[in-house]
Backbone as a ProteinNet text record, in pm:
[ID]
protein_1_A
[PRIMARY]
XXXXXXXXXXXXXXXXXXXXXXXXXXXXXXXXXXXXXXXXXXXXXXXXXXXXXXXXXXXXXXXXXXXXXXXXXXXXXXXXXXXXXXXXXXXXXXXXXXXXXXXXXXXXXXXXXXXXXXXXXXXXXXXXXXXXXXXXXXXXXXXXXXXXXXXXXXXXXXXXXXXXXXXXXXXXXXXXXXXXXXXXXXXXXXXXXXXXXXXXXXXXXXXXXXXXXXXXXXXXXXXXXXXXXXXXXXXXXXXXXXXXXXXXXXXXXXXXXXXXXXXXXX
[TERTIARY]
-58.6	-140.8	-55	70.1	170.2	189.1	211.3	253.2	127.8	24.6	-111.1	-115.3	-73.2	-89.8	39.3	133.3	199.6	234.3	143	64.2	-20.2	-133.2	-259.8	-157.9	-91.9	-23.7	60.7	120	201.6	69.7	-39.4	-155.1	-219.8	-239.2	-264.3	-202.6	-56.1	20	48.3	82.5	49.7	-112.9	-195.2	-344.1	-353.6	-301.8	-224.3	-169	-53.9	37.5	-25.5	-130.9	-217.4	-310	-351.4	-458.3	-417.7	-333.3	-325.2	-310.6	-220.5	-183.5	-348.4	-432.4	-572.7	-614.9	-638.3	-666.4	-588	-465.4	-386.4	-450	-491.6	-540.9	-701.1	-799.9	-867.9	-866.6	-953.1	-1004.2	-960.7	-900.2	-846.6	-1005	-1061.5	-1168.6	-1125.9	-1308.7	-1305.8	-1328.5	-1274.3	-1343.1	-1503.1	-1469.5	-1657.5	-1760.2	-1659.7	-1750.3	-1645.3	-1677.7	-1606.6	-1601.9	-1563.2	-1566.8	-1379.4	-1373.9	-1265.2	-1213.2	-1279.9	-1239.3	-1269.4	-1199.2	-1127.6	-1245.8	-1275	-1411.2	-1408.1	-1253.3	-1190.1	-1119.7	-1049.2	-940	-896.9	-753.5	-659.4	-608.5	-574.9	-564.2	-421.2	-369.7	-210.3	-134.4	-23.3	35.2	64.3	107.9	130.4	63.9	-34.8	-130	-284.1	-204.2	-345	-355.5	-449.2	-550.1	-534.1	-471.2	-469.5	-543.2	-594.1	-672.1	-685.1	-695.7	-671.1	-714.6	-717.8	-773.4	-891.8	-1012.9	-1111.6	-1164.4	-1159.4	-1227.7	-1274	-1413.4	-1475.8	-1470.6	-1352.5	-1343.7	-1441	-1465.5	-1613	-1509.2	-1569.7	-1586.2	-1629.3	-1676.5	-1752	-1591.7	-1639.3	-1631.2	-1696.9	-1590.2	-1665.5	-1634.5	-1683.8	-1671	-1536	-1476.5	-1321.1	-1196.3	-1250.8	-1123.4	-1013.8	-947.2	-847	-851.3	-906.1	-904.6	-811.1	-741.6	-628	-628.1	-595.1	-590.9	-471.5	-412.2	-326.1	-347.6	-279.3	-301.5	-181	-131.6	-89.9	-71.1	0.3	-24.5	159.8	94	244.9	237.6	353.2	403.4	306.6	231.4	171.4	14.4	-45.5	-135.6	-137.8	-283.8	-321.2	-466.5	-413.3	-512.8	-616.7	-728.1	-849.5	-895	-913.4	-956.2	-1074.3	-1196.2	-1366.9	-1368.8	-1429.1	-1492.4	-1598.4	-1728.8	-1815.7	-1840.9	-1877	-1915	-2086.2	-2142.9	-2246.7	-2305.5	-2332.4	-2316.8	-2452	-2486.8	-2591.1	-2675.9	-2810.5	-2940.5	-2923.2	-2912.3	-2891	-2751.4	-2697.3	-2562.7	-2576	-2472.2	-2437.2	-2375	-2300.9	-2252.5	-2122.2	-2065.3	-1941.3	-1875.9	-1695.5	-1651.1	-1499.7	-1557.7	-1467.4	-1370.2	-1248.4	-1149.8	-1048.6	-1008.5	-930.8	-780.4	-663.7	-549.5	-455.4	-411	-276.1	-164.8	-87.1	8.9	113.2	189	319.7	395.1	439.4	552.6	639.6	703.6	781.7	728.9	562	473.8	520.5	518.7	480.2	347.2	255.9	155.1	167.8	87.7	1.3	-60.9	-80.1	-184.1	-302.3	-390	-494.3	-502.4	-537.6	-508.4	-616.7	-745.2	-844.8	-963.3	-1125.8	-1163.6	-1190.7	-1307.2	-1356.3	-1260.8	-1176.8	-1085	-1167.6	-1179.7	-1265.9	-1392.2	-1513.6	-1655.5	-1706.5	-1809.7	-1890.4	-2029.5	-2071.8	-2220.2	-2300.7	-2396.2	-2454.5	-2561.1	-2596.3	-2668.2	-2815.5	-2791.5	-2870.9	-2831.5	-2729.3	-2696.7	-2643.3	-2718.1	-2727.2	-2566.4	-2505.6	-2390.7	-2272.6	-2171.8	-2081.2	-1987.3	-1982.6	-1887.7	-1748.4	-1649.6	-1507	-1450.7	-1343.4	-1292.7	-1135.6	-1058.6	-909.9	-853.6	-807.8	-772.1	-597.6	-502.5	-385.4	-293.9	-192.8	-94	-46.7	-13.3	0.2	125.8	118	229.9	345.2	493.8	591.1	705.4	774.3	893.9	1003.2	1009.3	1113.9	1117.5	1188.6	1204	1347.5	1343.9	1419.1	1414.9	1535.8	1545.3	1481.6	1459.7	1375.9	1281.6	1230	1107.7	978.8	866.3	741.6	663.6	701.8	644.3	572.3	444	420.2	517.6	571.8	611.5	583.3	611.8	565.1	552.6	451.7	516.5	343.5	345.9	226.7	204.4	98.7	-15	-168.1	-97.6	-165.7	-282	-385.7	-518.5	-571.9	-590.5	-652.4	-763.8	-847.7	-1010.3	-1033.2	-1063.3	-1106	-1180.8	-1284.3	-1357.2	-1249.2	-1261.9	-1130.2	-1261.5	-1407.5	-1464.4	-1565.9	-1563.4	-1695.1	-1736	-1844.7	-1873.8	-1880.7	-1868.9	-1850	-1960.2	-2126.6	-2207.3	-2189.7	-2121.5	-2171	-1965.5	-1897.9	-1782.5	-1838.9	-1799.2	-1789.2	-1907.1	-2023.3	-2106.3	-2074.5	-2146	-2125.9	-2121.4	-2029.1	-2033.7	-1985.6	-2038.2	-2026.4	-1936.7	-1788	-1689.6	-1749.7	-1736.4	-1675	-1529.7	-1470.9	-1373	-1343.9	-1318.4	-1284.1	-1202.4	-1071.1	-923.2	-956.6	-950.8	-899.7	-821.9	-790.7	-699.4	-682.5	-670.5	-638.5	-487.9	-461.1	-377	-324.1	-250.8	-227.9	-88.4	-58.6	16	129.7	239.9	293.4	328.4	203.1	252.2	296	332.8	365	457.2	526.1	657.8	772.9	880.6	954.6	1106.5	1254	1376	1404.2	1434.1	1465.9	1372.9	1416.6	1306.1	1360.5	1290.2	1337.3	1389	1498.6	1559.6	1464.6	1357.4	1274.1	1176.9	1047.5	943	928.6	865.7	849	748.2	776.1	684.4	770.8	739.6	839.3	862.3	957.7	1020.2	1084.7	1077.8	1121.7	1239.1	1311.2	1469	1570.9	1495.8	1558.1	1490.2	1415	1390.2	1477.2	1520.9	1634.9	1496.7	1594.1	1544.3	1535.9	1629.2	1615.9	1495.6	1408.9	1328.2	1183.8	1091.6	956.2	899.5	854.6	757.8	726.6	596.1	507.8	519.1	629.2	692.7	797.1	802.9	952.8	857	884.8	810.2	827.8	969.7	1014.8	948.3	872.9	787	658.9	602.6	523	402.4	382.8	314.8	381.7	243.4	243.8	165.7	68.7	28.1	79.1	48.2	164.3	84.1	33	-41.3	-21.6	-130.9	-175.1	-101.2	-6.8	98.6	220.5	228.1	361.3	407.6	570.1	574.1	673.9	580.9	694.7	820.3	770.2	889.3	947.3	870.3	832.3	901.8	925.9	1072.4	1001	860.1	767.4	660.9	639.9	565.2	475.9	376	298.2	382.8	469.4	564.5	659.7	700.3	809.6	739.7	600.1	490.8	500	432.9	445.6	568.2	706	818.7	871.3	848	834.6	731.7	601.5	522.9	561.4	620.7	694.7	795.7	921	976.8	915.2	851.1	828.6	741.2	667.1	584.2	655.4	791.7	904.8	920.9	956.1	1063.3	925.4	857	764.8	736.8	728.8	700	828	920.2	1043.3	1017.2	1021.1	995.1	910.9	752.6	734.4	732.7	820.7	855.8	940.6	1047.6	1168.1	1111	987.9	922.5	869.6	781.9	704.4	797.3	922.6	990.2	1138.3	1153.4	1272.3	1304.2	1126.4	1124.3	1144.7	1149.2	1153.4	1360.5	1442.7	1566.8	1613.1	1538.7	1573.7	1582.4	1698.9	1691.4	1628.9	1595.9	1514.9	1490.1	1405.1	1372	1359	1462	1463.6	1314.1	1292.4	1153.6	1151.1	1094.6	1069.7	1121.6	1167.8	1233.2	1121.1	1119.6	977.5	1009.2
2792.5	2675.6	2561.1	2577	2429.8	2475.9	2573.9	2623.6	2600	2635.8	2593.2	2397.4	2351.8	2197.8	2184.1	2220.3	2170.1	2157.7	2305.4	2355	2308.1	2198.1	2123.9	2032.6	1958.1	1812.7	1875.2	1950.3	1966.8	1970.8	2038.3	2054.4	1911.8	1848.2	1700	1634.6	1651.4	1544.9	1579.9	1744.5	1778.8	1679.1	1725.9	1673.2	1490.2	1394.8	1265.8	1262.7	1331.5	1344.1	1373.6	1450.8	1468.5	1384.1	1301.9	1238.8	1166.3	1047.5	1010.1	1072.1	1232.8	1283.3	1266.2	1344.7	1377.1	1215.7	1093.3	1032.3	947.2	999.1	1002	1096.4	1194.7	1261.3	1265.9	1161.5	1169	1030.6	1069	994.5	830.5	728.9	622.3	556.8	466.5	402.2	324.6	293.4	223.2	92.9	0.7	-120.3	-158.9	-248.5	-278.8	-362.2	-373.5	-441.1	-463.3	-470.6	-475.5	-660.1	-726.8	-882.8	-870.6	-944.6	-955.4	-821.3	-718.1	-610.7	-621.8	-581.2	-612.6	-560.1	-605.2	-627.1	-609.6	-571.3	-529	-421.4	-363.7	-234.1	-291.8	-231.9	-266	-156.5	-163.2	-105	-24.9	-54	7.7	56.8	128.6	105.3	-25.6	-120.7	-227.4	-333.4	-305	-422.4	-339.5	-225.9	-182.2	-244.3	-246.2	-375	-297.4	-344.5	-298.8	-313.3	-238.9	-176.9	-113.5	-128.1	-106.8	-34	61.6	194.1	149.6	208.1	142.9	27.8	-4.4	-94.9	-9.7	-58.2	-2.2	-88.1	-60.9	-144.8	-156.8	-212.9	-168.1	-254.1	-227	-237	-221.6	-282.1	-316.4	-261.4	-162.2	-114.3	-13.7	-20.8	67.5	212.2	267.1	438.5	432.2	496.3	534	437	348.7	240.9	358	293.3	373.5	248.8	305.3	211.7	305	153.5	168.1	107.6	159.1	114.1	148.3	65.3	71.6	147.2	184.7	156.6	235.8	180.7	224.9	337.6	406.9	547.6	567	601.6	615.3	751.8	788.4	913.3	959.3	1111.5	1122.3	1133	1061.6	1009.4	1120.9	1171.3	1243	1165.5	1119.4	1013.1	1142.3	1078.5	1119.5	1006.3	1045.3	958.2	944.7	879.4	921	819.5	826.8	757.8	797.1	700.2	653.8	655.6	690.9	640.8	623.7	531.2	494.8	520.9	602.5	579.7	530.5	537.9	445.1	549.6	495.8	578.3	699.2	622.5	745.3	778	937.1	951.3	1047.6	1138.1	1279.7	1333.8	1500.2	1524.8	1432.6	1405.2	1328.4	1391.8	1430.1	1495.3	1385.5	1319.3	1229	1313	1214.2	1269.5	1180.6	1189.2	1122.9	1219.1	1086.9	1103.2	1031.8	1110.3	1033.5	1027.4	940.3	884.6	829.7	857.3	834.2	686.2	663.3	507.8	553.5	670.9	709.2	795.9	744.6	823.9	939.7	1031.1	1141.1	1228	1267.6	1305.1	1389.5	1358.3	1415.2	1555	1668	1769.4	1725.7	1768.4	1760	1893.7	1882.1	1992.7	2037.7	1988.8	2036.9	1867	1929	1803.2	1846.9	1746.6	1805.9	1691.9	1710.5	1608.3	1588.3	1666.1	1628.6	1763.1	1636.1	1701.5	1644.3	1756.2	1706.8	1668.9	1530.4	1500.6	1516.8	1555.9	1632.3	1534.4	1549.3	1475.8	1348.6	1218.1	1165.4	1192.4	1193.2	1245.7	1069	1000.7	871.3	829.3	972.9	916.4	1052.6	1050.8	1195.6	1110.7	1180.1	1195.7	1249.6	1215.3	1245.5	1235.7	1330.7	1370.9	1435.9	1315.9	1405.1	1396.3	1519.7	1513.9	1547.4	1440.9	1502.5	1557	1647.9	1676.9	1517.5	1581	1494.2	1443.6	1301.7	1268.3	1238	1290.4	1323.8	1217	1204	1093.9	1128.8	1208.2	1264.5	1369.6	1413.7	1501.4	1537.5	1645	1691.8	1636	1561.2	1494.3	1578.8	1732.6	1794.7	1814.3	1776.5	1862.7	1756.2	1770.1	1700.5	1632.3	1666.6	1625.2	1459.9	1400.6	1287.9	1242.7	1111.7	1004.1	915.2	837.6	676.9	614.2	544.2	427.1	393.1	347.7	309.8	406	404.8	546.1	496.3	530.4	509.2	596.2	525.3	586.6	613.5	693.1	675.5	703.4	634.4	711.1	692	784.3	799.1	907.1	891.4	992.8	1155.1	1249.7	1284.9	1335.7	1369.3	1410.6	1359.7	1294.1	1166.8	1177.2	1177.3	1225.6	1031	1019.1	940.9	831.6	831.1	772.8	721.9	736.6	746.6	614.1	585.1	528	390.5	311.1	207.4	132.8	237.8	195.9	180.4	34.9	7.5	116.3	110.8	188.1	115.1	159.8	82.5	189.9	144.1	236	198	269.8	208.9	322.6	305.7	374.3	326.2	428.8	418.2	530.1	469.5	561.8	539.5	675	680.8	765.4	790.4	874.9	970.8	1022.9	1123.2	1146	1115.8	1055.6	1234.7	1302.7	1423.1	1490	1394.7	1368.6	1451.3	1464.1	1544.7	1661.6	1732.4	1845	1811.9	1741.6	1707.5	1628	1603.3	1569	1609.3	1507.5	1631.1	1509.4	1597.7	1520.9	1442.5	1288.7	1244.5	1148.9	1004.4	891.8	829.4	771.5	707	563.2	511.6	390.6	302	306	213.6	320.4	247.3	322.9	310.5	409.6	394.9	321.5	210.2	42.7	3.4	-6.4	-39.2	-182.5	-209.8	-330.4	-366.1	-297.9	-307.7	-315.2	-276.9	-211.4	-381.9	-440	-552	-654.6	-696.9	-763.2	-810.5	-966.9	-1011	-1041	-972.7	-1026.8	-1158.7	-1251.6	-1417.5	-1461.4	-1420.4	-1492.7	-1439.2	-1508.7	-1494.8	-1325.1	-1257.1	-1125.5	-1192.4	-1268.6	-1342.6	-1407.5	-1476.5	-1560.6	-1478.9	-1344.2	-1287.6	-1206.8	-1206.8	-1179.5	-987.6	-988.7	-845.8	-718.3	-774.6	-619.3	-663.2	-541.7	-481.9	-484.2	-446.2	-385.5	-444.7	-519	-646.6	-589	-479.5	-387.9	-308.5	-309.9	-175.9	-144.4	-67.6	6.3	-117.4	-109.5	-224.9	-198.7	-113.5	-106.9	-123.2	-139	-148.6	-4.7	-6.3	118.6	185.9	300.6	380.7	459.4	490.7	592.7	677.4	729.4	872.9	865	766.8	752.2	761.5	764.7	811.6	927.8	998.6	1085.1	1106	1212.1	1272.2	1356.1	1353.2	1552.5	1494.9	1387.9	1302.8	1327.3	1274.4	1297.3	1437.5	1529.7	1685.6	1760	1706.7	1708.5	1688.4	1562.6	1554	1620.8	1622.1	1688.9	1810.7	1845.7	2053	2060	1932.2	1922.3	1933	1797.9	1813.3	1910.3	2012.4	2108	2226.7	2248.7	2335.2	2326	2183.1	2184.3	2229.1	2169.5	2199.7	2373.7	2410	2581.6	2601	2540.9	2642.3	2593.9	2464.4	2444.5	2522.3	2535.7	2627.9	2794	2820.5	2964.7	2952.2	2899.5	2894.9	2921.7	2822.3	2824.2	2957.4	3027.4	3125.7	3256.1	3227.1	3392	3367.7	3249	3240.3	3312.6	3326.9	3421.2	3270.5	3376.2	3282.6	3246	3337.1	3300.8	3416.9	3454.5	3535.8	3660.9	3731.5	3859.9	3976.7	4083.3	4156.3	4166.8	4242.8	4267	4167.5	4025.9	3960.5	3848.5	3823.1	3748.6	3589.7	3567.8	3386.2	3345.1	3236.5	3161.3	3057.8	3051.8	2988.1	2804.2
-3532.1	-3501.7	-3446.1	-3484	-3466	-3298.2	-3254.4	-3125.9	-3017.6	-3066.1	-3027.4	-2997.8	-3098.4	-3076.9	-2983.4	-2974.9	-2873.4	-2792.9	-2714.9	-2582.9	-2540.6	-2568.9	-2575.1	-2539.1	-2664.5	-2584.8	-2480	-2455.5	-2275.4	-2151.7	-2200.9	-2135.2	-2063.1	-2193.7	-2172.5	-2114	-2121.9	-2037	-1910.4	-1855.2	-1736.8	-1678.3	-1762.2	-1652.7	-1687	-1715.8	-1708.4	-1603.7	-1595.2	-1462.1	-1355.3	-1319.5	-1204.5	-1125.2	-1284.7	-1229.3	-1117.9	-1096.7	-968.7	-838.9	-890.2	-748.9	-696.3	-737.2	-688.9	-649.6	-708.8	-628	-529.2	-507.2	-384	-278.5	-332.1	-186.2	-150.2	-204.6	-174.9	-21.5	35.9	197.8	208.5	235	192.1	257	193.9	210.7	341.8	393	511.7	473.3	623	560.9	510.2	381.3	391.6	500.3	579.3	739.1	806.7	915.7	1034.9	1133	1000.2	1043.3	1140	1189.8	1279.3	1345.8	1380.4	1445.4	1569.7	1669.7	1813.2	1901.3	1998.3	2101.5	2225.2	2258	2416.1	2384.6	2466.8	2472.5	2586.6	2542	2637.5	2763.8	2861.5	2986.2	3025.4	2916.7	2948.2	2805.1	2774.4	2653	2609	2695.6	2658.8	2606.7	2675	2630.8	2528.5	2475	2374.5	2262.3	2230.3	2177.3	2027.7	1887.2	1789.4	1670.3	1602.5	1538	1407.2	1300.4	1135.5	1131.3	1036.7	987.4	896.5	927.4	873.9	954	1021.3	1111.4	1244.8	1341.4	1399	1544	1638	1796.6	1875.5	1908.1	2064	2189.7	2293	2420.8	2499.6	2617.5	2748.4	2869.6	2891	3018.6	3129.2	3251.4	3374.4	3382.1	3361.8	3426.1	3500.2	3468.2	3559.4	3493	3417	3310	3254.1	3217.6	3107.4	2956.7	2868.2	2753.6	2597.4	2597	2475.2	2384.7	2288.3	2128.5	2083.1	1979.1	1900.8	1727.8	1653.7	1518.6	1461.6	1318.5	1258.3	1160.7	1141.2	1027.9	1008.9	842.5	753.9	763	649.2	591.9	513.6	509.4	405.2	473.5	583.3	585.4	758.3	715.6	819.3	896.1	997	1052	1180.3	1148	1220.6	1315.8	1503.1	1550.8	1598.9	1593.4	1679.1	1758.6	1870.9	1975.8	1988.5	2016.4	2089.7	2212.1	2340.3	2470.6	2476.3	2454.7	2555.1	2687.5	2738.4	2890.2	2941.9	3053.1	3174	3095.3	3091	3108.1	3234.6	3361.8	3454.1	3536.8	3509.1	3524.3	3561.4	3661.4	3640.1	3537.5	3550	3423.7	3436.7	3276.1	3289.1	3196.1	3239	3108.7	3067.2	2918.3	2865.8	2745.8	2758.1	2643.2	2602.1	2466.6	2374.7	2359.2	2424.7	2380.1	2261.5	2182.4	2110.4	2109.6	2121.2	2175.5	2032.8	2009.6	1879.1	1962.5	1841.8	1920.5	2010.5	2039.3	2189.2	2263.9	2264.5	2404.5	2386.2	2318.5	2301.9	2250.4	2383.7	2337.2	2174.7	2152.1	1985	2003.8	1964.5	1962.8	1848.4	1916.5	1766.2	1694.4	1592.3	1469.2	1519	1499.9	1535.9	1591.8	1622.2	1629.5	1801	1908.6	1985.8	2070.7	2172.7	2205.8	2303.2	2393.1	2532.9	2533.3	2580.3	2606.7	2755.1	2792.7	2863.7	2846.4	2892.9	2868.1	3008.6	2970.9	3091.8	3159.3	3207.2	3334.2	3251.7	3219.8	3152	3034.9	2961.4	2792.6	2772.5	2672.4	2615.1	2616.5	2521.6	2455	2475	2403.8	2395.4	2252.8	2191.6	2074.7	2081.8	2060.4	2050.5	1906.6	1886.4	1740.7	1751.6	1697.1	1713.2	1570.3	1493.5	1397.9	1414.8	1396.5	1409.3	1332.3	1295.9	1211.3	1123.6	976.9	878.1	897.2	918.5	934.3	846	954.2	836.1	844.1	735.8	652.8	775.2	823.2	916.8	973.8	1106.4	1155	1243.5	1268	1347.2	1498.3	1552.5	1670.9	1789.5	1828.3	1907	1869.6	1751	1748.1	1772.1	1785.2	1826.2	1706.2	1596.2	1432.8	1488.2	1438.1	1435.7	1311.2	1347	1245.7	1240.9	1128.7	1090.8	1181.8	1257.7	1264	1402.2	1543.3	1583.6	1687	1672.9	1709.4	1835.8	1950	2033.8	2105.7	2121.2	2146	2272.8	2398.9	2588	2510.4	2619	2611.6	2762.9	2819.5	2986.8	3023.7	3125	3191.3	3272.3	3264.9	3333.5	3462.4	3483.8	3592.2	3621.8	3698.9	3768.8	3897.3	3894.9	4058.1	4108.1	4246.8	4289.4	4281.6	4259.4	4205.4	4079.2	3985.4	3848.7	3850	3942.1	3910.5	3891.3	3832.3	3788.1	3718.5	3688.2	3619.3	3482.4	3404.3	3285.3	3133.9	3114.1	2961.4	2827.1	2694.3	2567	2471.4	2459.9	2376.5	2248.1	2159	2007.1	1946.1	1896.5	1845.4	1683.4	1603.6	1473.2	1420.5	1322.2	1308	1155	1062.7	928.8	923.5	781.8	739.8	607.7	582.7	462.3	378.5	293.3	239.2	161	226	185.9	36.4	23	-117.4	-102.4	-170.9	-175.7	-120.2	-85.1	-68.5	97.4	135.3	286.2	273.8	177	129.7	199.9	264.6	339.3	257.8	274.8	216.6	346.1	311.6	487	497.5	561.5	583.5	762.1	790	903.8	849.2	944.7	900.5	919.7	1008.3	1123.2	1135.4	1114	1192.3	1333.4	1427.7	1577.6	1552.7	1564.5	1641.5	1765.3	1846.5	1949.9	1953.3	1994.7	1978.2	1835.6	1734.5	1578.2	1560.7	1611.8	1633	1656.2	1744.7	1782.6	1731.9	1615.1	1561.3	1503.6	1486.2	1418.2	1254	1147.8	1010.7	957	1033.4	987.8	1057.7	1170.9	1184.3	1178.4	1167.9	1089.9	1213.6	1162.3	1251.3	1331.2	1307	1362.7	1493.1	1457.9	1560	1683.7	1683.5	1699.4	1854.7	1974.6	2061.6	2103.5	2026.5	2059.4	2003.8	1896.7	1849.9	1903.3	1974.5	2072.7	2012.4	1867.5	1755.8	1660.5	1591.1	1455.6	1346.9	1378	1258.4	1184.5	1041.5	940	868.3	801	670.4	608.7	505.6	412	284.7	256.5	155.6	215.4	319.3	381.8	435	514.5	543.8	448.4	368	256.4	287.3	446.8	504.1	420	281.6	231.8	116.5	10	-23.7	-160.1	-153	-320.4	-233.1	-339.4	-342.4	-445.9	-473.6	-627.4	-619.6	-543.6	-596.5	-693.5	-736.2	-826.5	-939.5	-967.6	-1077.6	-1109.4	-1029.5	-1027.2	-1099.8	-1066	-1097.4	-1254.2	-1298.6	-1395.3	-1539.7	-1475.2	-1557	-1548.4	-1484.5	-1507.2	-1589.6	-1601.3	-1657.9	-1806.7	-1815.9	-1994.2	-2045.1	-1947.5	-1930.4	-2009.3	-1942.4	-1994	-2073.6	-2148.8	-2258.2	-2392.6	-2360.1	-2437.5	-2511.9	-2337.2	-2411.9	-2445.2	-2399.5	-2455	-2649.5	-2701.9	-2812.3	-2883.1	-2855.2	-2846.5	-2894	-2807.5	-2796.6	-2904.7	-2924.5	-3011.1	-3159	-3190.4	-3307.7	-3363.9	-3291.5	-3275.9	-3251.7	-3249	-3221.3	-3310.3	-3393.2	-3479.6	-3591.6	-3675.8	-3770.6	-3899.7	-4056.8	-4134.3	-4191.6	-4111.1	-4123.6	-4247.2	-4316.3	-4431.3	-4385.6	-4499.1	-4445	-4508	-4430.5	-4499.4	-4634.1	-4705.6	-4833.8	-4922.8	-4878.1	-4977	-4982.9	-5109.4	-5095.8	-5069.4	-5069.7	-5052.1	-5180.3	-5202.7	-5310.6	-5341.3	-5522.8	-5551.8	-5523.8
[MASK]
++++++++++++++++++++++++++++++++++++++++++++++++++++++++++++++++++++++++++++++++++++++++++++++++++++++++++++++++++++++++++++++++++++++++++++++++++++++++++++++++++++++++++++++++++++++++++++++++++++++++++++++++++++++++++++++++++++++++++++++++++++++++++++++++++++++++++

């Protein structure tokens, strides 16, 4: 029975230790309204118009634009992107699509998610969906891994027949994320997230004021650049998980120390 109770408390304190991982990986909430969220897109990398996770962009543009967004995404955090297009009551077919873009312009693949569709002749609207690889604490200098740091958005027509150019259209765009815990844990952080312009930021003077970073948005915890995890939690609860059964075990297979034949002492 004693071995029994001290399997229950390792039990217990393993599922203690969990509880947060799990609500680490559930969906990171959106905003509860969309008061100060951005009402243009911007036309270039440079000038894309940035954007919080959980907040919902719109814009007024023409058929054939190139419209850009900014936003941020950490370590850990597997960001999902949707767009909106509106189009004219009357149109030919039009086929639109969503790119992502990492802080050193390196296109993104989507994991999955409908990147580019066509809306067919009079179709109100078209829906877009890019889900990208979870982004990681570090990588290997060749390899393509998304990392920390700002995460750029195209939205453009790629086939327009020549009637249908520069007629009015209504974007909206909205970026969350999924907060994948641990198990996307990698050894290795970046010194600097890819924000461009970050690098040459002098630390004595205010962000705000400092004209050289490009990108003024960061995750609303700041950037962890991977340096906590739930695998630390995980870690530990295996630890005292062990010592436990080994205690345990030790109890349950020591015997009463006496040697044969002889009886218990009154």
């Amino acid at each position: 029975m004693r071995a029994v109770r001290v399997l229950s408390a390792a039990l217990l304190t393993l599922g203690l230790a969990a509880a947060p991982a799990a609500a680490d990986s559930s969906p990171s909430p959106g905003a509860s309204d969309d008061d100060g969220a951005p009402t243009r897109a911007g036309t270039s990398f440079r000038t894309a118009t940035e954007v919080e996770q959980g907040q919902t962009a719109t814009a007024r543009a023409s058929t054939g634009d190139y419209l850009y967004w900014s936003f941020p995404a950490d370590a850990g955090q597997r960001p999902t992107v949707r767009a909106t297009v509106k189009l004219p009551e009357s149109h030919a077919a039009e086929t639109w699509q969503i790119d992502v873009y990492d802080g050193l312009r390196r296109r993104q693949a989507c994991q999955y998610g409908a990147q580019t569709r066509t809306a067919g002749t009079d179709t109100p609207s078209v829906e877009l969906e890019c889900v990208l690889r979870t982004v990681r604490a570090w990588s290997e200098p060749w390899a393509n891994d998304p990392l920390p740091g700002t995460y750029y958005v195209r939205l453009t027509a790629l086939r327009l027949s020549t009637a249908d150019l520069g007629q009015p259209v209504n974007a909206e765009l909205r970026v969350g994320s999924k907060d994948m815990g641990g198990a996307a844990a990698v050894d290795g952080a970046l010194s600097e997230p890819l924000v461009p312009g970050i690098a040459t930021r002098d630390g004595s003077e205010e962000e705000d004021d400092d004209p050289a970073v490009l990108a003024g948005l960061e995750p609303e915890d700041g950037w962890t650049s991977g340096w906590w995890s739930d695998r630390w939690t995980w870690t530990a609860a295996g630890g005292v998980l062990a010592a436990l059964a080994g205690v345990a075990g030790y109890r349950l297979t020591r015997g009463s120390g006496r040697p044969p034949g002889v009886p218990p002492t009154a």
